[in-house]
N, CA, C and O of each residue as an XYZ file, in Angstrom:
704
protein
N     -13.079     -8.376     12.982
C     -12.422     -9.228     13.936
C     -12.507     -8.522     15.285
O     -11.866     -7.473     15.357
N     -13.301     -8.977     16.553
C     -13.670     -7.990     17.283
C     -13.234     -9.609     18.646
O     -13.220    -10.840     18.622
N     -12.959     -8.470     19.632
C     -12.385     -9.381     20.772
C     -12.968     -8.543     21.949
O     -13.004     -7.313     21.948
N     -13.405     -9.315     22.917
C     -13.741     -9.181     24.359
C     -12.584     -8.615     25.068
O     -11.447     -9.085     25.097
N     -13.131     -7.259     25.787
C     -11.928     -6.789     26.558
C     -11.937     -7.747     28.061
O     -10.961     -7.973     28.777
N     -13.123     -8.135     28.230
C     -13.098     -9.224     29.203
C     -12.586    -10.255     28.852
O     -11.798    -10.471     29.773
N     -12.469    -11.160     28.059
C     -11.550    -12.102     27.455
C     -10.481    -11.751     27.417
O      -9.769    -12.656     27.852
N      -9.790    -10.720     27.068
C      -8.598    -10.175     26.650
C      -7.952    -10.553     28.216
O      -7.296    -11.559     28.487
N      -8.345     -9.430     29.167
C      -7.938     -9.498     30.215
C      -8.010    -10.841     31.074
O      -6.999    -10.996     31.759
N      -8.779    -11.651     31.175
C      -8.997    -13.299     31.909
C      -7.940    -13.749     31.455
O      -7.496    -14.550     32.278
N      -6.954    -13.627     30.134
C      -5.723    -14.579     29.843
C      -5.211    -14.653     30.764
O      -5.218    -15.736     31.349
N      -4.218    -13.015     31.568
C      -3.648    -13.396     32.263
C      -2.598    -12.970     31.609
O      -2.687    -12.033     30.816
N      -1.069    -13.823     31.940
C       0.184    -13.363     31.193
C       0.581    -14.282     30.294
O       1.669    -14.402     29.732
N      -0.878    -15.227     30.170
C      -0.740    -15.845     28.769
C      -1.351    -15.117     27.319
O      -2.295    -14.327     27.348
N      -0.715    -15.484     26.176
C      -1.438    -14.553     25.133
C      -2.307    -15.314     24.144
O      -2.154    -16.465     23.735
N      -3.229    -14.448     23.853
C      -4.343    -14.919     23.411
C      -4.184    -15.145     21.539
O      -4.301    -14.252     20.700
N      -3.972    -16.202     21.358
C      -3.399    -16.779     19.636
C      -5.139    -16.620     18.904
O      -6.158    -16.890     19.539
N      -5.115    -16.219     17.730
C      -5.992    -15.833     17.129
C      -5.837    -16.373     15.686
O      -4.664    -16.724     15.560
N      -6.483    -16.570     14.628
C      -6.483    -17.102     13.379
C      -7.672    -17.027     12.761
O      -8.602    -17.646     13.278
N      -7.963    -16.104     11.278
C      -9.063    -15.744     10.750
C      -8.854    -14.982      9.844
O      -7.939    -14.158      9.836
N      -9.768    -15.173      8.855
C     -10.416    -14.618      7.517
C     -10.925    -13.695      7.770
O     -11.751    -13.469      8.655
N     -10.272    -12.738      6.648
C     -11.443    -11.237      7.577
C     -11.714    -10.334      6.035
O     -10.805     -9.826      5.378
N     -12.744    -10.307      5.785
C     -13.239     -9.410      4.585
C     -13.133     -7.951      4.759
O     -13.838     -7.269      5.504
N     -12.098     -7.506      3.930
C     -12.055     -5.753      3.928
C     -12.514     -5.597      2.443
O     -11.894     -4.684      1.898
N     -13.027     -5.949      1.981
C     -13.501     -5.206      0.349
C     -14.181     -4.303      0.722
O     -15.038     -4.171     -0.152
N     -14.375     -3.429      1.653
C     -14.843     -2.090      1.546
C     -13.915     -1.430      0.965
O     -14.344     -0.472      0.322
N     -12.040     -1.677      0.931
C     -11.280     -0.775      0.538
C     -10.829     -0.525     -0.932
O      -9.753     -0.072     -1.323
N     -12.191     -1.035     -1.836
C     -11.872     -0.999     -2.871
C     -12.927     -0.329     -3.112
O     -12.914     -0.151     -4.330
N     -13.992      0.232     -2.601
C     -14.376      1.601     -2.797
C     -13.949      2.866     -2.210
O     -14.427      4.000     -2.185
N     -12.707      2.211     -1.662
C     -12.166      3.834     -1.128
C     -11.337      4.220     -2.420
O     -10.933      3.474     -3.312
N     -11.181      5.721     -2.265
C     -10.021      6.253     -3.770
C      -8.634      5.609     -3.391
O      -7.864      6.004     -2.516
N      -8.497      4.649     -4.145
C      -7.060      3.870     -4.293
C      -7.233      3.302     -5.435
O      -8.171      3.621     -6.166
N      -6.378      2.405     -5.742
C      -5.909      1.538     -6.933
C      -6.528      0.051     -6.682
O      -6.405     -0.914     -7.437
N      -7.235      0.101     -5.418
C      -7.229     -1.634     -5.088
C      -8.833     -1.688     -6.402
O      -9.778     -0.923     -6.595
N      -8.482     -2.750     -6.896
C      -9.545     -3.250     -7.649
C     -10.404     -4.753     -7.373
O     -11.387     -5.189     -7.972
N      -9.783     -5.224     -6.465
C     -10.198     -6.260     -5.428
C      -9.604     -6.793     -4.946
O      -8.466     -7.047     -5.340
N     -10.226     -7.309     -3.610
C      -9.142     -7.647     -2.831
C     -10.203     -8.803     -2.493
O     -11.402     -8.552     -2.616
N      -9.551    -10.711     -1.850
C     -10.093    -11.468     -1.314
C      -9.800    -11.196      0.258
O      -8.905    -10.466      0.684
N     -10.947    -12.098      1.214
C     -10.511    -12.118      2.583
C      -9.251    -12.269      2.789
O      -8.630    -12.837      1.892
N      -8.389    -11.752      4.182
C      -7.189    -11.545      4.444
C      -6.722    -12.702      5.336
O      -7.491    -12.904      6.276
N      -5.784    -13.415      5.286
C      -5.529    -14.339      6.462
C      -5.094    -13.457      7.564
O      -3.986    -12.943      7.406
N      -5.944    -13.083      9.002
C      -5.197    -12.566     10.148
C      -4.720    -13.691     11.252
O      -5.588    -14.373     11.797
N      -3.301    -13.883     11.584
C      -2.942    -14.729     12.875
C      -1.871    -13.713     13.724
O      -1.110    -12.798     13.410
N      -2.169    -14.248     14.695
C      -0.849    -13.810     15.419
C      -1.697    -13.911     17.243
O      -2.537    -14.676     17.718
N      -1.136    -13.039     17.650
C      -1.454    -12.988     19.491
C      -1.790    -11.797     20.313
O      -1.311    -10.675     20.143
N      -2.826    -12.207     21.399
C      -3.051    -10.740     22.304
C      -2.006    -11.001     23.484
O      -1.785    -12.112     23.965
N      -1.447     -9.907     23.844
C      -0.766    -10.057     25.069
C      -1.616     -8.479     26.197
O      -1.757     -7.278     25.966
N      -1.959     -9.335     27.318
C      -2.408     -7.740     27.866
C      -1.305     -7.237     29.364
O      -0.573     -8.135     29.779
N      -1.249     -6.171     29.928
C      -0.729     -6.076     31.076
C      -0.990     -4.755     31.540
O      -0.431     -3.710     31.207
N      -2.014     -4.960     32.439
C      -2.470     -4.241     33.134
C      -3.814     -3.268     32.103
O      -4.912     -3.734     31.796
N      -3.397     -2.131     31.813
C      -5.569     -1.710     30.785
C      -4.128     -2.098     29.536
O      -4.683     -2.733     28.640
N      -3.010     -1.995     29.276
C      -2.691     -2.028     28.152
C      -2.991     -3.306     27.012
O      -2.718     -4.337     27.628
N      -3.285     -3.543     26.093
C      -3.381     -4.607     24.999
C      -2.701     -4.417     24.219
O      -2.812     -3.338     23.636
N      -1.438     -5.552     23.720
C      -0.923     -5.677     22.403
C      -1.227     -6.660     21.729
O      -1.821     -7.573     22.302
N      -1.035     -6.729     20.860
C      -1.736     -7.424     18.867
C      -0.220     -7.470     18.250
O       0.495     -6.497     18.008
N       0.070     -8.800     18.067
C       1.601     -8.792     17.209
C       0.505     -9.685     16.420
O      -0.082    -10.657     16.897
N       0.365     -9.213     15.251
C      -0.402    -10.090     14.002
C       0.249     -9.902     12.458
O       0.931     -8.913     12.192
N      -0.046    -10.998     11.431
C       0.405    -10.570     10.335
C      -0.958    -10.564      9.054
O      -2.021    -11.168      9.199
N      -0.799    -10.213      8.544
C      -1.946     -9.936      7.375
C      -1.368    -10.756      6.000
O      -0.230    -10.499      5.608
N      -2.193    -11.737      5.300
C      -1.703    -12.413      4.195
C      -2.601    -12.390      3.295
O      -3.643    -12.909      3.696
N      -2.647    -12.008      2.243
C      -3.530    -11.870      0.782
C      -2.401    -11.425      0.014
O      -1.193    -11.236      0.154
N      -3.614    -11.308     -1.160
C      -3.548    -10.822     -2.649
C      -4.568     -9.687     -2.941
O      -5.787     -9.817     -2.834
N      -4.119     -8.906     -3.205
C      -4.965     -7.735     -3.994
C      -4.780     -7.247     -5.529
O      -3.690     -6.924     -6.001
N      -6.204     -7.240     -6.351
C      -5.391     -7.058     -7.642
C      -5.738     -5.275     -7.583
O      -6.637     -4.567     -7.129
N      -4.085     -5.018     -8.535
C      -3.587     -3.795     -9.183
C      -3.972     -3.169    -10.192
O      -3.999     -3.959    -11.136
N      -4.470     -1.572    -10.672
C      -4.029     -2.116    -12.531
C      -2.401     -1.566    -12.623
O      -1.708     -0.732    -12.041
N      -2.255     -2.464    -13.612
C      -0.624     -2.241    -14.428
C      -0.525     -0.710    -14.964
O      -1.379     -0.113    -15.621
N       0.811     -0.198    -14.491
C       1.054      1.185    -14.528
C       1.074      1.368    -16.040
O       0.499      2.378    -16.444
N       1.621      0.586    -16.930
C       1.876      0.857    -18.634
C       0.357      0.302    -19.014
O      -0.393      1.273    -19.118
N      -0.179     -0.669    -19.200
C      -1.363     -0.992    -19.757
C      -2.543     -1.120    -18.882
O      -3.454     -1.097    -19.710
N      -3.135     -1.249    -17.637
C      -4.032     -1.114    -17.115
C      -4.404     -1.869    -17.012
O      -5.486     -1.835    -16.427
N      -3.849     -3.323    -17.494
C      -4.550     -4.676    -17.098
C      -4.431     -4.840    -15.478
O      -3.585     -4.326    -14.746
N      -5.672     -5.827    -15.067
C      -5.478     -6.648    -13.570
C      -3.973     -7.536    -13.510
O      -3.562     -8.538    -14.094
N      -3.381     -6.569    -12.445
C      -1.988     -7.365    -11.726
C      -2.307     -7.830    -10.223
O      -2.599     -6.874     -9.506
N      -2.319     -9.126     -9.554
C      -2.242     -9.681     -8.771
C      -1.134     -9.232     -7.744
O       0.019     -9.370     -8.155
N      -1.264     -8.809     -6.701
C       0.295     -8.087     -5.892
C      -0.324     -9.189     -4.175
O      -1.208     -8.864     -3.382
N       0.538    -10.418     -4.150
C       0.269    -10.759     -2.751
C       1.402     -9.806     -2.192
O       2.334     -9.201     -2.723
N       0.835     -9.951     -0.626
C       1.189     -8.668      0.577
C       1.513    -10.293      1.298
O       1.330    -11.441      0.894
N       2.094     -9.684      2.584
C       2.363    -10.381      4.167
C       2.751     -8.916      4.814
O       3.524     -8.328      4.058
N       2.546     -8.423      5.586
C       2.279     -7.520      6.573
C       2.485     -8.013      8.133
O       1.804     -8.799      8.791
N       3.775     -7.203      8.519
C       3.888     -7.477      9.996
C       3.086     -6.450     10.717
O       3.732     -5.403     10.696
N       2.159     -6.325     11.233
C       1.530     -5.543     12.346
C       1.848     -5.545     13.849
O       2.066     -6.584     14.473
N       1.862     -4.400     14.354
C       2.032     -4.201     16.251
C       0.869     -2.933     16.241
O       0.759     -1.851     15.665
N       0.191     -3.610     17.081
C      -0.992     -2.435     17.211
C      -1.421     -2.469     18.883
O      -1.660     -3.545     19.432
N      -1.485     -1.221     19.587
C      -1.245     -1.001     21.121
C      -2.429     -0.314     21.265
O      -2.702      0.656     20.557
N      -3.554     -0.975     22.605
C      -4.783      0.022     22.823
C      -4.696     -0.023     24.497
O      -4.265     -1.013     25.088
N      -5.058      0.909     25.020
C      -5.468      1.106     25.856
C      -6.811      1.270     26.895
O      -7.501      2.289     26.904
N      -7.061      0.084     27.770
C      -8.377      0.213     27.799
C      -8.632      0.920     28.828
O      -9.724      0.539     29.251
N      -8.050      2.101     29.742
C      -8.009      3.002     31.180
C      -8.866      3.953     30.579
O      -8.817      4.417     29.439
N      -9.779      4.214     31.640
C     -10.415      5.368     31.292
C      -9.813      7.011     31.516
O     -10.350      8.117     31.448
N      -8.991      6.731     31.691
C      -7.976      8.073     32.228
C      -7.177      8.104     31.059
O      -6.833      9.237     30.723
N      -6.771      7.125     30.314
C      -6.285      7.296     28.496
C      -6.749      8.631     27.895
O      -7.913      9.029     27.860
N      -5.854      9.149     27.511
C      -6.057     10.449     26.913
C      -5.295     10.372     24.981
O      -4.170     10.197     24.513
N      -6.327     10.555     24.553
C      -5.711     10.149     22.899
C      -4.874     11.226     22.239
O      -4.141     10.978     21.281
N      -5.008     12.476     22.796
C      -4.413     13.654     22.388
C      -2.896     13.533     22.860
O      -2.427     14.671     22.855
N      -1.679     12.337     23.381
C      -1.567     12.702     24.336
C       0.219     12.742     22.633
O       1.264     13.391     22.592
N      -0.434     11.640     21.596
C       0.223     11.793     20.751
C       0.902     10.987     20.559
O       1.853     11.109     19.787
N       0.508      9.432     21.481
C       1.600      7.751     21.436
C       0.615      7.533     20.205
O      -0.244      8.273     19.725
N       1.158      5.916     19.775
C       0.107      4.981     18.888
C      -0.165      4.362     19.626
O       0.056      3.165     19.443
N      -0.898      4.855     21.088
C      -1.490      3.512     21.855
C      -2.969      4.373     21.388
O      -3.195      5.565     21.593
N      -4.009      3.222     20.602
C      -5.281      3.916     20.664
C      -6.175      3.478     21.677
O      -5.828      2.575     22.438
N      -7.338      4.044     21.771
C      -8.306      4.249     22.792
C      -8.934      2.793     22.818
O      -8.718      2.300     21.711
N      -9.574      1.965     23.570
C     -10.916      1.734     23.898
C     -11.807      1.869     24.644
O     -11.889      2.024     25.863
N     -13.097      1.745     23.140
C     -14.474      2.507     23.533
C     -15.133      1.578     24.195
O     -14.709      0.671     23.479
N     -16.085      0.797     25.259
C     -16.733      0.222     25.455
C     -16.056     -1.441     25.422
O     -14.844     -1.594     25.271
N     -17.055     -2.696     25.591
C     -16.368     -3.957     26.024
C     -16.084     -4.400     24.687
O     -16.047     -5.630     24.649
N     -15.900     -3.931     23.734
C     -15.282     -4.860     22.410
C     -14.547     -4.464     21.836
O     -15.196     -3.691     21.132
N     -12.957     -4.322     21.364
C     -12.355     -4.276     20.829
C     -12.127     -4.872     19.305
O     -11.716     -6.031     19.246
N     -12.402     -4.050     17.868
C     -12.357     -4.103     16.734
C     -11.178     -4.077     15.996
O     -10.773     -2.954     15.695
N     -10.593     -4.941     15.668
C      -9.244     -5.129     15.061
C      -8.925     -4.673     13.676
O      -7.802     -4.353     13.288
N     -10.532     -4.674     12.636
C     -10.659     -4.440     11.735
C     -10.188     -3.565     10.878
O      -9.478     -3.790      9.897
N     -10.816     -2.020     11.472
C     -10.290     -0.573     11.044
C      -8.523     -0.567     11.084
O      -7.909      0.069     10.227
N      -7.859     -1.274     12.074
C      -6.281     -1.428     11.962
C      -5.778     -2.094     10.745
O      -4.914     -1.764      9.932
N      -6.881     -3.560     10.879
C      -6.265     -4.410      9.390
C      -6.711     -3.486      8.275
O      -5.581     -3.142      7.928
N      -7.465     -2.870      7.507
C      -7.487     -2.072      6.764
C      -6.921     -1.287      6.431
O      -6.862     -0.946      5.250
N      -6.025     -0.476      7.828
C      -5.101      0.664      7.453
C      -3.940      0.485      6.784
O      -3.436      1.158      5.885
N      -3.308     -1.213      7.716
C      -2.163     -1.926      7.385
C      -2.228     -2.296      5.845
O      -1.247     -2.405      5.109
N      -3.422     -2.452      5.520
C      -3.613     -3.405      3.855
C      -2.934     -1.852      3.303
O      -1.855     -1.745      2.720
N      -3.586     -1.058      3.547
C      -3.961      0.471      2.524
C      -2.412      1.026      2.290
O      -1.992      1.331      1.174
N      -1.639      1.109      3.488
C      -0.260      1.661      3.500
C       0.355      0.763      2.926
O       1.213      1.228      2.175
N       0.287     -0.796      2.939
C       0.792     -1.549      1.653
C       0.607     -1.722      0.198
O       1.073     -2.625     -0.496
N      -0.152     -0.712     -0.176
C      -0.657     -0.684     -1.491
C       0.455     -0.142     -2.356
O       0.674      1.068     -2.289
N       1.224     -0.936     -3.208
C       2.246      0.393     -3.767
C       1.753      1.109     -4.832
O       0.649      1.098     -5.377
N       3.229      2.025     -5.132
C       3.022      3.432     -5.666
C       2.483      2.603     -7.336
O       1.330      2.686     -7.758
N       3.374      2.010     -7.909
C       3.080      1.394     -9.192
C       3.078     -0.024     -9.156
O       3.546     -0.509     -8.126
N       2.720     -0.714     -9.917
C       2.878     -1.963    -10.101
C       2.924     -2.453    -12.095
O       2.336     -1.717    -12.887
N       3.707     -3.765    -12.615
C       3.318     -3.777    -13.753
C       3.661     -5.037    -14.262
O       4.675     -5.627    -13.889
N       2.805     -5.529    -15.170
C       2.425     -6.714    -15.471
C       3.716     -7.418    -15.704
O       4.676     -6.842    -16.215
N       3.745     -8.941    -15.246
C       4.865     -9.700    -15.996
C       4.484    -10.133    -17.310
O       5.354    -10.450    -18.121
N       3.394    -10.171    -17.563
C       2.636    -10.723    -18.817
C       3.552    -10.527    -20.001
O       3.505     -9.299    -20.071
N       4.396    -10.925    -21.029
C       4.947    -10.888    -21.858
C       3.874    -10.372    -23.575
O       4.158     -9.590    -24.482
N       2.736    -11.198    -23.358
C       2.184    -11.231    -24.117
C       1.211     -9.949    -23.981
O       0.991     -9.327    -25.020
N       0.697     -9.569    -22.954
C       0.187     -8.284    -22.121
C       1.266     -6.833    -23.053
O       0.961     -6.087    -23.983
N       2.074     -6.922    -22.538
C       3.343     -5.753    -23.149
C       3.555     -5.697    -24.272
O       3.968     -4.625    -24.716
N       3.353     -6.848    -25.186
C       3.354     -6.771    -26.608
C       2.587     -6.141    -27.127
O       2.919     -5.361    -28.019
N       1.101     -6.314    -26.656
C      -0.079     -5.840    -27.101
C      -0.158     -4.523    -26.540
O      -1.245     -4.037    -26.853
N       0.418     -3.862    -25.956
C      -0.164     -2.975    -24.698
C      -0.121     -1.399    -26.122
O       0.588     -1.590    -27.110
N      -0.535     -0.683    -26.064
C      -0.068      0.750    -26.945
C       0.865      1.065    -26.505
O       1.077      1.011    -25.293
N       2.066      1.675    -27.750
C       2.725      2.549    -27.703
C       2.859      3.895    -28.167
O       3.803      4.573    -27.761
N       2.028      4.355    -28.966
C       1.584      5.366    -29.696
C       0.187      5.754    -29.477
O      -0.843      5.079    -29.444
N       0.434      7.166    -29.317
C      -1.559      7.402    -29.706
C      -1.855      8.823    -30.506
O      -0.796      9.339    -30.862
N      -2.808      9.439    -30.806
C      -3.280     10.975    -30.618
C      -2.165     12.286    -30.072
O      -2.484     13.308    -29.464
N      -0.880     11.886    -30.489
C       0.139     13.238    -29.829
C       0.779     12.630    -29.156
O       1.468     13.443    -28.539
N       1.209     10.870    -28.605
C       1.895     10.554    -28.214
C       2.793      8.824    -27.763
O       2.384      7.710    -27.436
N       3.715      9.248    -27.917
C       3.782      8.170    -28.140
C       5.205      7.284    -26.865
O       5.976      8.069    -26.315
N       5.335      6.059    -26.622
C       6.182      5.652    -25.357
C       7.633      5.671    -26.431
O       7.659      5.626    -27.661
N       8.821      5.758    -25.411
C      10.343      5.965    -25.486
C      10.913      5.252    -24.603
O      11.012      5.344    -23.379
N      11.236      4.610    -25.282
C      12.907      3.901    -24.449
C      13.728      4.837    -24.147
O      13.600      6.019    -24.467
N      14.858      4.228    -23.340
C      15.697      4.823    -23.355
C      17.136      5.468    -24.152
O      17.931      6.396    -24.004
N      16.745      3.692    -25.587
C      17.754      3.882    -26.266
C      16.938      5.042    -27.463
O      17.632      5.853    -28.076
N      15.743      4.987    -27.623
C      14.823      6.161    -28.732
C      15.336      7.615    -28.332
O      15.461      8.525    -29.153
N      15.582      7.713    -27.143
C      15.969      9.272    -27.064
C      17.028      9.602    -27.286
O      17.467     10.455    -26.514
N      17.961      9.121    -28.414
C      19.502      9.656    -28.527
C      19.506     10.631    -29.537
O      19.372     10.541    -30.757
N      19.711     11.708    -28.681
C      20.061     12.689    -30.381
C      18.919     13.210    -30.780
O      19.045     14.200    -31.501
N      17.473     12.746    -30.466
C      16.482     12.968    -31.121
C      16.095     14.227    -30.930
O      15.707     14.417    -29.777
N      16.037     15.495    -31.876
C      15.755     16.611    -31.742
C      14.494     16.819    -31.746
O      13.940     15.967    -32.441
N      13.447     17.894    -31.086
C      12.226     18.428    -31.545
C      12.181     19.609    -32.102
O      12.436     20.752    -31.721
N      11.541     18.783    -33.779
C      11.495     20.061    -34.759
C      11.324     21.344    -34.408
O      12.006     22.197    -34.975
N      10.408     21.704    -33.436
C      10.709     23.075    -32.868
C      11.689     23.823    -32.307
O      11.719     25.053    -32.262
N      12.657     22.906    -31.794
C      13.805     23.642    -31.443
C      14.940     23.421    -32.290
O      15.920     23.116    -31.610
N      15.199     23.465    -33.655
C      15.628     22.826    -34.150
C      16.708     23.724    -34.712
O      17.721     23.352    -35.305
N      16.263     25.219    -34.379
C      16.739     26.212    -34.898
C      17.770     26.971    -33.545
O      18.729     27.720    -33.731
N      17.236     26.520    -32.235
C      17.711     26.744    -31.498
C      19.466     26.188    -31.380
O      20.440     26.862    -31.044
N      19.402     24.583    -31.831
C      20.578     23.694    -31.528
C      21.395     24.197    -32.971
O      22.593     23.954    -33.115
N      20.807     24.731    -33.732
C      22.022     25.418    -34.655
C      22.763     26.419    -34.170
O      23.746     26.838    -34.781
N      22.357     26.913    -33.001
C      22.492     28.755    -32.222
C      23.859     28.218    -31.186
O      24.888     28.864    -30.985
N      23.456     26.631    -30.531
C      24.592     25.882    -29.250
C      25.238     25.240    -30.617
O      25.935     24.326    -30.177
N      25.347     25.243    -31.814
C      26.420     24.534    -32.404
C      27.158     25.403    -32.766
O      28.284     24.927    -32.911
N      27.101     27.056    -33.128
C      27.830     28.170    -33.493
C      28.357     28.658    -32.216
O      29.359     29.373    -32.220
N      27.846     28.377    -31.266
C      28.355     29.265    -29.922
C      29.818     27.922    -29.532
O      30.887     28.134    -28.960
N      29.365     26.827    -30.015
C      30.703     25.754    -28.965
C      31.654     26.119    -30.275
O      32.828     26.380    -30.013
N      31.197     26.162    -31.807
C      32.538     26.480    -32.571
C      33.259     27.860    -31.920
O      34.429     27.804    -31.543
N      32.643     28.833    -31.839
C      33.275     30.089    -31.310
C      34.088     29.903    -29.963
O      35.208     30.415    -29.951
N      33.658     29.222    -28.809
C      34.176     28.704    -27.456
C      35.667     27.804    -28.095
O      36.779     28.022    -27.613
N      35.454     26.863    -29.157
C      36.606     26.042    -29.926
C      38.068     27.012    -30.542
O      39.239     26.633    -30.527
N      37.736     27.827    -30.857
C      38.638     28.932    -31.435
C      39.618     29.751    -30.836
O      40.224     30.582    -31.511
């Protein structure tokens, strides 16, 4: 999604409304969890004043997940509020440590921003509503196996088994 810094600026102190499909499936060969993603709905507006440019836009898709317990494809739609600030002065200095970023030359690329915005919305886990998914999913394998919360009551490991006889003689003695 790439915009004319000459356009940008001809608005004026009117803002420039925008609306578009924008393909980031590159970010599902980056190392993340995204396993695909469709084009993104981008809308929203340019406002400029003076070299500064602002972007109040929102980002709308679906990206599928895998499910944290079974690994099936989970569907996770996003909406994303974005504010993204560039500066087009050649006296802009990027080191200087704002989030106003640079522009390079007469076109401004919106893209690399919508990508970042998708990426920081990616969450930590996600997991299936599928009922029928969870039934099937493993609970046991090779050395291990899933626990509730109500499975862990009391449940000793045979290895220490000799230990909790050692805290049952020490609380009778503390009892006395």
């Amino acid at each position: 999604m790439k915009f004319s810094i000459q356009k940008l600026k001809s608005t004026g102190s009117e803002p420039l409304r925008f609306e578009d499909y924008v393909d980031i499936s590159e970010v599902e060969e980056m190392n993340n969890d995204i396993r695909h993603i469709d084009p993104v709905l981008v809308k929203g507006f340019a406002t400029t004043q003076g070299n500064e440019i602002t972007f109040h836009f929102s980002i709308e898709g679906t990206m599928i997940l895998p499910c944290a317990r079974t690994l099936v494809d989970v569907k996770y739609p996003f909406n994303i509020d974005a504010l993204e600030v560039f500066s087009a002065s050649p006296y802009y200095n990027e080191e200087d440590g704002s989030e106003i970023h640079p522009v390079n030359g007469e076109m401004l690329d919106l893209t690399p921003y919508i990508k970042e915005n998708v990426l920081l919305e990616v969450p930590f886990r996600v997991f299936s509503e599928d009922k029928e998914v969870q039934e099937n999913a493993l609970t046991e394998g090779d050395g291990w196996e899933v626990q509730s919360e109500d499975s862990k009551v009391d449940k000793i490991d045979p290895r220490l088994q000799k230990l909790q006889s050692l805290l049952k003689d020490n609380d009778e003695e503390e009892n006395r």
